[in-house]
N, C-alpha and C positions, 0 to 999 in steps of 0.2 A: 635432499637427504633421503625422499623415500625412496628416489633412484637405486643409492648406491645401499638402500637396506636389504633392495629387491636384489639386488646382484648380489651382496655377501651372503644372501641364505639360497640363493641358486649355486654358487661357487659351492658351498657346505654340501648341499643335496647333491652334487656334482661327484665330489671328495669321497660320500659315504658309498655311491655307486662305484665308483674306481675304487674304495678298498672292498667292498664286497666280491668284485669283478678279481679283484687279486688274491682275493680269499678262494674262493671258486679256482682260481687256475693252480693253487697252493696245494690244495687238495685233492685236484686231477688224477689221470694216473697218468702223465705225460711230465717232461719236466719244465721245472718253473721257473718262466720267467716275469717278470714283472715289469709293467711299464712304470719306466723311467720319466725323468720330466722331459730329458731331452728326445724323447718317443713320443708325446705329447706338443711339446713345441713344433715338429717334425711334419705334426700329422694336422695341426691347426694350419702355421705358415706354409708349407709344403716344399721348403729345404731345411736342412741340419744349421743348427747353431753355429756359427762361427768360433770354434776355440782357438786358439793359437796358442803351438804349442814353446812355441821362442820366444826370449824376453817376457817372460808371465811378471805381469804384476799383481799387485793384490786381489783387485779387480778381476783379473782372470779368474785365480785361484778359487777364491767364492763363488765365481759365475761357473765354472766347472763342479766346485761342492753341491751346487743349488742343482745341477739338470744331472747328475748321479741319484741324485733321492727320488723313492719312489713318488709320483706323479699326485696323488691323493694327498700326500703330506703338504706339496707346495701350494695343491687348490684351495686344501683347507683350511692351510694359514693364511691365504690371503681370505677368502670369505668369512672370515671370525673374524681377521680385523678389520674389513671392509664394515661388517655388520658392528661391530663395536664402536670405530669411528664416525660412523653417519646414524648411533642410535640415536630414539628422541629424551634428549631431556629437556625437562619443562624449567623456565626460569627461572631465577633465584631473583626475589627481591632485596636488597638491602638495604635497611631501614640508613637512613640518613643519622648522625647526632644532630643537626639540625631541627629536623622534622621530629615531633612530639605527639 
């Protein structure tokens, strides 16, 4: 758990640098582009995503919506819920009807 809590707020701190970094280049005087997630996956793996643009099923479709968005959005929603699922919480006892 404290793994994936260490990686959900490395993901966040990750997310806040790429939207800063996209805020900077927003603001330029050049024009703006933004990394995407599929500029992201691109530049981690070191080939392009495989879309396929015939017979799209659902699955396509969402996987094409997901690497259009900018790249910050998708780091960040995964490390808020990475940090949200592996947060700590502390036990719950429940009293037995039994036990008095």
């Amino acid at each position: 758990m404290l793994f994936g809590r260490v990686t959900g707020w490395l993901l966040v701190g990750l997310a806040v640098i790429m939207a800063s970094a996209d805020a900077v280049m927003a603001l330029g005087p050049a024009d703006y582009v933004g990394l995407i997630t599929a500029d992201f996956v691109l530049l981690l793996s070191g080939h392009a995503p495989d879309t396929a643009e015939t017979g799209r099923t659902l699955f396509d479709t969402v996987q094409a919506m997901v690497l259009d968005l900018p790249a910050w959005v998708v780091v960040g929603t995964m490390g808020v819920t990475l940090s949200l699922v592996c947060r700590h919480r502390p036990r719950r006892w429940r009293r037995s009807a039994f036990r008095r």
